[in-house]
Kinemage of the C-alpha trace (Angstrom):
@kinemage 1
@onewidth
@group {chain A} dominant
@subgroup {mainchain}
@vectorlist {calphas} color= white
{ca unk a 1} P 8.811 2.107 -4.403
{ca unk a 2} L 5.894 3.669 -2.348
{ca unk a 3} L 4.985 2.426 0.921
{ca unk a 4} L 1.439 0.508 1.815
{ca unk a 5} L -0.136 -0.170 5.157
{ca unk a 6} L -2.828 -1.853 6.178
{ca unk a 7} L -4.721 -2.407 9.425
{ca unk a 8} L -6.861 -5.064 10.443
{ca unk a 9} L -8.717 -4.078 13.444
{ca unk a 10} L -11.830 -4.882 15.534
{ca unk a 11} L -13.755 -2.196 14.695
{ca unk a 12} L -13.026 -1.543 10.702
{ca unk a 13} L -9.699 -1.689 8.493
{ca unk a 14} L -7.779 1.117 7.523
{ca unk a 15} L -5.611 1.360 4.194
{ca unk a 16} L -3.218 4.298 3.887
{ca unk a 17} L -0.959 4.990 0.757
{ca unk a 18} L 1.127 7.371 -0.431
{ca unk a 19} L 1.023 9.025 -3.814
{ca unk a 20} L 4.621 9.115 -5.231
{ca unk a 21} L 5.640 6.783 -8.791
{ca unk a 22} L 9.085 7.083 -9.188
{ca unk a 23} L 10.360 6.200 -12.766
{ca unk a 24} L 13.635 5.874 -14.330
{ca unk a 25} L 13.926 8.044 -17.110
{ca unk a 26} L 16.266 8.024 -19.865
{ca unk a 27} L 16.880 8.880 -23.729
{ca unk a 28} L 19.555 10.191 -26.243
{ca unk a 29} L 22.361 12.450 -24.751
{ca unk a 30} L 21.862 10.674 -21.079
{ca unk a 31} L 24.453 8.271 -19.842
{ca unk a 32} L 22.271 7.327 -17.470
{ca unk a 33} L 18.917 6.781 -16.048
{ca unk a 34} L 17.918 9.404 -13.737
{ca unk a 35} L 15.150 9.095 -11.765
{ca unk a 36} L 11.851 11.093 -11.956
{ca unk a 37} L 8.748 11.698 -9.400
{ca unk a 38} L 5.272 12.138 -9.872
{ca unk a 39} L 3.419 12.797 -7.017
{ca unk a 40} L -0.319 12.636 -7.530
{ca unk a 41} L -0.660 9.187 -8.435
{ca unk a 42} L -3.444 7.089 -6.581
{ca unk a 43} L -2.594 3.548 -4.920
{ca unk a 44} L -5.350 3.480 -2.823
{ca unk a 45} L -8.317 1.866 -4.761
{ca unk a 46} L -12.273 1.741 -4.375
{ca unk a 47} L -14.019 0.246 -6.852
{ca unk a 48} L -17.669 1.927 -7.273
{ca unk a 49} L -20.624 1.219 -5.517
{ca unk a 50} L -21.400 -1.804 -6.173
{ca unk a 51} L -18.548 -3.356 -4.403
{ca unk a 52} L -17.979 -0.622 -1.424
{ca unk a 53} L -17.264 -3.095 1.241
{ca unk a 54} L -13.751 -3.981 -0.436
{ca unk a 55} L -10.498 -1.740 -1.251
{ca unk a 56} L -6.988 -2.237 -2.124
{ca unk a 57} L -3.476 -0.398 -1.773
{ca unk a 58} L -0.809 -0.990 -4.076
{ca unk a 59} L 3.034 -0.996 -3.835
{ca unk a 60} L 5.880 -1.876 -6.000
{ca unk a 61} L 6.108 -2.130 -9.841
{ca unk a 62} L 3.819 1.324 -10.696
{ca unk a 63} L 3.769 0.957 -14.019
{ca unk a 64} L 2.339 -1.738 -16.702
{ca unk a 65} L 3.389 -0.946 -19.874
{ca unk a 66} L 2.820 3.165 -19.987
{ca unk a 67} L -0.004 3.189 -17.258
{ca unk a 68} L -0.562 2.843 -13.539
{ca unk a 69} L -2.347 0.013 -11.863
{ca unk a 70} L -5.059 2.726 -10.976
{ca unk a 71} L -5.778 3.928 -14.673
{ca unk a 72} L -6.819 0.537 -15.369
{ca unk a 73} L -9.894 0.325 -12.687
{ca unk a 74} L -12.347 1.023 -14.886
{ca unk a 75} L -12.415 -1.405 -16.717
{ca unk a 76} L -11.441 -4.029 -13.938
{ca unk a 77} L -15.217 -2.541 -12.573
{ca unk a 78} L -16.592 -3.037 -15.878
{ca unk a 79} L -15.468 -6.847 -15.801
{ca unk a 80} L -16.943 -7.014 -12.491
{ca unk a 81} L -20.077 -5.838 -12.802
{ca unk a 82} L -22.802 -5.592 -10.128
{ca unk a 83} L -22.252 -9.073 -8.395
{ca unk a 84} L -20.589 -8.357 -4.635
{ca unk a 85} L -18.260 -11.085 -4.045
{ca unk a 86} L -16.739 -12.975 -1.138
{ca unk a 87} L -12.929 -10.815 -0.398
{ca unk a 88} L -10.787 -14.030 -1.403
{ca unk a 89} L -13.108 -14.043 -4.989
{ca unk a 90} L -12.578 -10.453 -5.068
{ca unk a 91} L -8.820 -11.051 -4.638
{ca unk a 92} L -8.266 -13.890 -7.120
{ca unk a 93} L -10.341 -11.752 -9.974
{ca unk a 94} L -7.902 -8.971 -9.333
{ca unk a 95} L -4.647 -10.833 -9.699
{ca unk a 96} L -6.017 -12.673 -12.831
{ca unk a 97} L -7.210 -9.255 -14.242
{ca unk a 98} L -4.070 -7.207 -13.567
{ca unk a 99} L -1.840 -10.617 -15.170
{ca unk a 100} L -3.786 -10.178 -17.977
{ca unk a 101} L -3.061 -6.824 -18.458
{ca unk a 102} L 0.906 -8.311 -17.557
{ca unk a 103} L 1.022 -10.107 -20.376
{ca unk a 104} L -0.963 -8.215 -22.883
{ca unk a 105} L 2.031 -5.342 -22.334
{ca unk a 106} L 5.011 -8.227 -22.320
{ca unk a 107} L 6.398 -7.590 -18.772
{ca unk a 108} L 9.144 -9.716 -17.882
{ca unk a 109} L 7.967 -12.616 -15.630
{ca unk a 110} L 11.645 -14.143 -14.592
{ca unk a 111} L 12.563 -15.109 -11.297
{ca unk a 112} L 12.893 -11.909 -9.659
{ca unk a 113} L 10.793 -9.411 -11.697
{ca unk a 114} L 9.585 -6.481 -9.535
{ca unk a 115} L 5.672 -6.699 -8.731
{ca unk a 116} L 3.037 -4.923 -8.884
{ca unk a 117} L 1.355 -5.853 -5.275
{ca unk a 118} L -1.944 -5.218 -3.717
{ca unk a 119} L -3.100 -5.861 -0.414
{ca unk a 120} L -6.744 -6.601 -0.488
{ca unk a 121} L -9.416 -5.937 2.709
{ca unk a 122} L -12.688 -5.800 3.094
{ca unk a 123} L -16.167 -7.256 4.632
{ca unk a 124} L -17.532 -10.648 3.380
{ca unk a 125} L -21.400 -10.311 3.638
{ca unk a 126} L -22.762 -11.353 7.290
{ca unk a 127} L -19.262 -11.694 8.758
{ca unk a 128} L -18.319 -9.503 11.964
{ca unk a 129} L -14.600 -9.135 10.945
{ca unk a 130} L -12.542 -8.215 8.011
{ca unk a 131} L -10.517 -10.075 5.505
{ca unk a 132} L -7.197 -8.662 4.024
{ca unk a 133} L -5.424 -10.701 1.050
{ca unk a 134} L -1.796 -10.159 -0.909
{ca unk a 135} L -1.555 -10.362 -4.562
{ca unk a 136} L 1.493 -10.113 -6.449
{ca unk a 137} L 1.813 -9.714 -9.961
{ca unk a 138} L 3.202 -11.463 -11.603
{ca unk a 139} L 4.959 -14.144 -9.534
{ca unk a 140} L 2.098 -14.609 -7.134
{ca unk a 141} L -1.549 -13.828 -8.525
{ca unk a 142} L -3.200 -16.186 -6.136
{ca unk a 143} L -4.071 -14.321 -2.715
{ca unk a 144} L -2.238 -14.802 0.094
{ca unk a 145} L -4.026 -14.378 3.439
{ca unk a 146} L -3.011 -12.462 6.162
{ca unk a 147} L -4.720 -12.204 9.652
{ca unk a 148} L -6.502 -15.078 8.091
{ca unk a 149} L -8.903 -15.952 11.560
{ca unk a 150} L -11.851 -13.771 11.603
{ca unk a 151} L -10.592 -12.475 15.154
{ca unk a 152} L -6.771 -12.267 13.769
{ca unk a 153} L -6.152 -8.860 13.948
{ca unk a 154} L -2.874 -7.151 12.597
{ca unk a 155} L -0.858 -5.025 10.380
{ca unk a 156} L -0.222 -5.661 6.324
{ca unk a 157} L 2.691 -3.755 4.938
{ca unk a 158} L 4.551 -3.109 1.370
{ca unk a 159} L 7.237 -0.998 0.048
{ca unk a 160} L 9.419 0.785 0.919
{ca unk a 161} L 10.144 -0.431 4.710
{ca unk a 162} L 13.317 0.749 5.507
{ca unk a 163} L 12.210 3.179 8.240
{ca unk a 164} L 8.463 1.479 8.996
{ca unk a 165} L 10.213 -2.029 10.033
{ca unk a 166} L 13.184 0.069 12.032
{ca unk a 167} L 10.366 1.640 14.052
{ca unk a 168} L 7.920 -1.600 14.090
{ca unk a 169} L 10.429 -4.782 14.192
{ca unk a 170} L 13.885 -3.237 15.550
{ca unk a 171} L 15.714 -3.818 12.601
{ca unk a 172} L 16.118 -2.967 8.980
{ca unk a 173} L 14.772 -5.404 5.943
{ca unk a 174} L 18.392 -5.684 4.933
{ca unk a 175} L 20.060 -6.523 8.215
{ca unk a 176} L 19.394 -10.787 8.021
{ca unk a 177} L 20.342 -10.731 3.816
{ca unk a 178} L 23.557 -8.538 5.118
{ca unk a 179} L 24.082 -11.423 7.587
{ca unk a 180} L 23.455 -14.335 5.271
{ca unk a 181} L 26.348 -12.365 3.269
{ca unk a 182} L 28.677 -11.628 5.946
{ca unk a 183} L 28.676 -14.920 7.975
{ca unk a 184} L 27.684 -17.585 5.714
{ca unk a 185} L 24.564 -18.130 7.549
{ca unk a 186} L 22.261 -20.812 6.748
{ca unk a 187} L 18.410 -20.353 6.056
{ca unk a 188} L 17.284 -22.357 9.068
{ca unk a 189} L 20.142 -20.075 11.468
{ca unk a 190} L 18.547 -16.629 9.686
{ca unk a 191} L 15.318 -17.858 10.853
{ca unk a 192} L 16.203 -18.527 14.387
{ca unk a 193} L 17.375 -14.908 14.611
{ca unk a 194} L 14.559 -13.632 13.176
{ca unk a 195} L 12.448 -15.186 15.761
{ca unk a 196} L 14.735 -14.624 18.930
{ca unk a 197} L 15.156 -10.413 16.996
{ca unk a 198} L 11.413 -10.081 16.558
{ca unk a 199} L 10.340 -11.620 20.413
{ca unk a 200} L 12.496 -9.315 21.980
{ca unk a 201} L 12.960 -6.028 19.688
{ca unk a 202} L 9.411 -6.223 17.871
{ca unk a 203} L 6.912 -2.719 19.437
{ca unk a 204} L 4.146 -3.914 21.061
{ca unk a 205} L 1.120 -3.188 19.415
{ca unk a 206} L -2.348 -4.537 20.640
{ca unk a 207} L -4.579 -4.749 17.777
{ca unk a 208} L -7.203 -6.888 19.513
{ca unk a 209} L -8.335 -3.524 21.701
{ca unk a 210} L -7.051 -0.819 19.380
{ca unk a 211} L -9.823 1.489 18.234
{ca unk a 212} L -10.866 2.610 14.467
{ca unk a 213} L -9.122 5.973 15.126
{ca unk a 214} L -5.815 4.654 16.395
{ca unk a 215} L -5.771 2.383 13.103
{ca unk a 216} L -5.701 5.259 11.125
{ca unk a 217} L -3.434 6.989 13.443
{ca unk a 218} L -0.904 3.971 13.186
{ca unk a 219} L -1.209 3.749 9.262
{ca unk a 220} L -0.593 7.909 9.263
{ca unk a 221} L 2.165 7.673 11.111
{ca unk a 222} L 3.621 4.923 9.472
{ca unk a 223} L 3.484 6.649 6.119
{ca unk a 224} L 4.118 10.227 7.480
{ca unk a 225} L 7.577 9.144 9.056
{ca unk a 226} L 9.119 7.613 5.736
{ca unk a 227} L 8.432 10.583 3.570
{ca unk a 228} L 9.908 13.037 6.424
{ca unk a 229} L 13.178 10.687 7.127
{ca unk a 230} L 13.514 10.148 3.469
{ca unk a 231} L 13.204 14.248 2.988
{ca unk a 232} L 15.845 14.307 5.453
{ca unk a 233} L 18.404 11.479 3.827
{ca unk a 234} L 20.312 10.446 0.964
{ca unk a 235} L 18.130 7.576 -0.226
{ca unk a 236} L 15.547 6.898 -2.786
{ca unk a 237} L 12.660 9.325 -2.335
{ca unk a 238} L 10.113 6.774 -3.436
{ca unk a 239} L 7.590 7.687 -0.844
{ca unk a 240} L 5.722 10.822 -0.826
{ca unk a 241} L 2.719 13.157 -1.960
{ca unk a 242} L -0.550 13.157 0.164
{ca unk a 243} L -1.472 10.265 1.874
{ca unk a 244} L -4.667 8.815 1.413
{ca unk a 245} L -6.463 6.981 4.069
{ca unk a 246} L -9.494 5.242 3.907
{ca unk a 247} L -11.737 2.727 6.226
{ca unk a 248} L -13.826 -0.088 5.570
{ca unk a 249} L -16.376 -0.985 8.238
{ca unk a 250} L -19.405 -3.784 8.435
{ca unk a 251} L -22.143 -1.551 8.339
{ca unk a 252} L -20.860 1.635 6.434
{ca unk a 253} L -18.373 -0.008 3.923
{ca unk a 254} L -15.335 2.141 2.357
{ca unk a 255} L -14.946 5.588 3.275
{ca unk a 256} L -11.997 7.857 3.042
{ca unk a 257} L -10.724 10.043 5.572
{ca unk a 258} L -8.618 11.840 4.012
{ca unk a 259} L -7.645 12.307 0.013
{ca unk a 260} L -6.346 13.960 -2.850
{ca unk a 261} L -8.776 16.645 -4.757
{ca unk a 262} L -8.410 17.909 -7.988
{ca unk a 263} L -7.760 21.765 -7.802
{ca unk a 264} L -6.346 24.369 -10.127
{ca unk a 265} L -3.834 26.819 -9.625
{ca unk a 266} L -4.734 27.744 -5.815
{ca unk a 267} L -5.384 25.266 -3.188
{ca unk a 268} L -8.190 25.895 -0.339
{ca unk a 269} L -5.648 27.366 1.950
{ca unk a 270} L -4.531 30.160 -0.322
{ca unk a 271} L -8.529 30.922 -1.512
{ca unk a 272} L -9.178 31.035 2.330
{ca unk a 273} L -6.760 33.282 2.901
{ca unk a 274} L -7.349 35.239 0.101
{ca unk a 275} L -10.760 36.130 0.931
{ca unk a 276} L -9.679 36.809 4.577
{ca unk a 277} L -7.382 39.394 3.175
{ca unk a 278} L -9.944 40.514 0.636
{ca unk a 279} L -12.803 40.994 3.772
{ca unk a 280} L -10.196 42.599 5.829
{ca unk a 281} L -9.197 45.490 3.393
């Protein structure tokens, strides 16, 4: 579930998450699993001071054993102490960390096991351009590049895709598996169409020129469509709850633009307008 974007551009990269676990929830009395939504979770990670030039949005399996891949940060940060690393080191510590933590619980680690995925980005010291790395626990704890030149910019994604790849790509996720299905296709003919499908259906998006603020605005959008088509449907609502956003530049490191706070009964809005009302009477 959830949905995870980021954007690797020339002036910074942007990560954008939702906040939504969805669990399936069952117990005496109930047939059946029904599913259940929390919606202040937080899948888009910074990791202290010390390492401010890195960050990380996850997707996918929220939960390892009875606690989300967030609750565990501190003591991933304790394990990394003060050292900055290189964003492929980074990378590789966090898949072997969050394995760990895998196994200790006993998750199942067959041939297709949901996972727990994080895309990685940040700024390796005295480089002009960021790095972004996949992780996927527990099938693939060894990051993945992606954009790997320095000057490769582009767009990570994870999740729920359904409407993000109709709007990006053309098509839906399922439409080449439906295909395989349907008409027998081989691997090698699947690939062909994705090819001749993506070079002629695939939006046009120039990341070499786009500024900081369209990043964000991309990764926003991205985000902000799936929760308001999936409010609108009859689908799994895995995607919703504020979306965080956050950028990571050379010279200023990670910085959030917008976030979750933690608030009691009345939100700023309401206290505003309550003491508008209360100066007005």
């Amino acid at each position: 579930m959830s949905l995870g974007v980021v954007v690797k551009g020339p002036e910074g990269i942007v990560l954008a998450a939702d906040s939504r676990v969805t669990l399936d929830a069952g117990g005496p009395g109930m047939p059946h699993p029904i599913q259940v939504n929390f919606d202040n979770a937080t899948k888009l990670l910074n990791f202290g001071p010390s390492h401010k030039y890195v960050g990380a949005v996850t997707y996918g399996q929220a939960i390892i054993g009875l606690r989300t891949a967030h609750s565990f940060i501190p003591e991933f940060e304790i394990y990394l102490g003060e050292e900055r690393r290189p964003i492929k080191q980074f990378a590789q510590e966090l898949g072997a960390f969050f394995l760990e933590r895998w196994r200790e619980a006993k998750m199942p680690e067959a041939e297709g096991t949901p996972t727990m995925t994080f895309i990685v980005g940040g700024y390796d010291e005295n480089q002009a351009y960021g790095s972004v790395y996949l992780v996927a626990v527990p099938t693939k704890p060894e990051p993945e590049p992606r954009n790997p030149g320095l000057q490769d910019f582009g767009m990570t994604w994870g999740g729920q895709l359904q409407v993000a790849s109709r709007l990006i790509h053309g098509t839906d996720p399922a439409l080449l598996p439906l295909l395989k299905e349907k008409l027998n296709w081989s691997d090698e003919q699947l690939a062909e169409l994705s090819q001749f499908l993506g070079q002629r259906l695939q939006y046009r998006i120039p990341f070499e020129i786009l500024p900081l603020q369209d990043c964000i605005d991309l990764a926003t959008f991205l985000v902000r469509a799936t929760v308001s088509m999936q409010n609108l449907g009859v689908t799994v609502r895995g995607v919703g709850g504020v979306i965080e956003i956050a950028t990571i530049t050379r010279i200023k490191g990670l910085q959030y633009v917008q976030r979750k706070r933690i608030h009691g009964e009345y939100t700023d809005e309401i206290e505003r307008n309550g003491e508008s009302k209360g100066k007005t009477q």
